[in-house]
N, C-alpha and C positions, 0 to 999 in steps of 0.2 A: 412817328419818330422822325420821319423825313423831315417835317415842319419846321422844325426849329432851327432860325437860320444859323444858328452860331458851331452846332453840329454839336450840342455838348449834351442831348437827350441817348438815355442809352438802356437800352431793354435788359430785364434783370431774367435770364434767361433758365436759372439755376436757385433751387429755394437755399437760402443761405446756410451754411452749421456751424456752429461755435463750439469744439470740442471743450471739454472739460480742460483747464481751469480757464483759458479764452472766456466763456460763456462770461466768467465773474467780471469781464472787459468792459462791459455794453455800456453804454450810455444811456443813462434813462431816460433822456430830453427825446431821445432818435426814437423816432419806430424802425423796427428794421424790417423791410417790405420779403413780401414773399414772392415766390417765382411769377413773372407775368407782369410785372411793374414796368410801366414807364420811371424813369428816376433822371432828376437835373437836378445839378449845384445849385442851392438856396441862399447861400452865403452864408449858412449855419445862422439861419433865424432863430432857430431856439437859444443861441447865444446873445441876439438882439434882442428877448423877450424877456434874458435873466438880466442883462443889462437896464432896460427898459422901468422892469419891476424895480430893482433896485435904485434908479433914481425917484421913481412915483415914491419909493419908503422914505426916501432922504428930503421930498418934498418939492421937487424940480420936472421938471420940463424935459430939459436936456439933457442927453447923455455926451458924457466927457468922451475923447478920443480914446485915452484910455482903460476905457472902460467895453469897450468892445472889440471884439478883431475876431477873427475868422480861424479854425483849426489849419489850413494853408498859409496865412501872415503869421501866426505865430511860428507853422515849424521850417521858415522861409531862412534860411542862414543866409541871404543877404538883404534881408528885409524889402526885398522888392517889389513886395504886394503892400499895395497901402489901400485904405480904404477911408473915404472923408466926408465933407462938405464939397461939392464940385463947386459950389460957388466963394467958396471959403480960400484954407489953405489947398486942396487939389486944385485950384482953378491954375496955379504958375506947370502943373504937370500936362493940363489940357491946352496951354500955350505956347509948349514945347513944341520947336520942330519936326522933334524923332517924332510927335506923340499920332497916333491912329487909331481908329476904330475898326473892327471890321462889319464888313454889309454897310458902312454908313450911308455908300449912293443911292438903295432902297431907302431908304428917308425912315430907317427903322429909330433913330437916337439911342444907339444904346446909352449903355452909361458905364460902362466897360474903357479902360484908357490903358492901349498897351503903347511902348516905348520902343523904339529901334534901338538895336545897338549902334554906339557912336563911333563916327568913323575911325581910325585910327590915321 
């Protein structure tokens, strides 16, 4: 659990319960782990997989922008999670002054790009 530099691994300490009508909530894409789990943010892959399929059905390559985003970007009311192409449109957010990474002096590269708040 210590390993991860970002600090964002986090031991599932408690086996999960979904009381009745909860239960009817779940997600089928998720497993929902049982006590003893290591657990970190994936960036809701199994939403880049239903993404993914569905352009393999349409006959392409690529997936559109919006055709993916994360359960955090969507329920984000000032839409300040973005998620891209770093080399594309996010490359004017990684050449932002405010813009940072953390742990980058371990030569780890995330790919994580948080923003400071702007001076006032």
């Amino acid at each position: 659990m210590n390993a991860c530099p970002y600090t964002c691994k986090h031991f599932n300490w408690v086996r999960p319960e979904f009381p009745a009508p909860m239960d009817r909530g779940l997600n089928p894409d998720v497993s929902v782990r049982n006590a003893g789990v290591m657990e970190k943010c994936n960036f809701c892959y199994h939403r880049l997989l239903v993404a993914r399929d569905t352009a393999a059905q349409d006959g392409r390559t690529e997936i559109k922008p919006e055709e993916y985003g994360t359960a955090c970007q969507e329920a984000c009311p000032t839409k300040a999670i973005r998620f891209g192409d770093l080399n594309g449109e996010l490359k004017k957010v990684e050449r932002d002054e405010r813009a940072f990474t953390l742990l980058e002096e371990l030569g780890l590269e995330p790919k994580v790009v948080y923003l400071k708040e702007k001076a006032s």
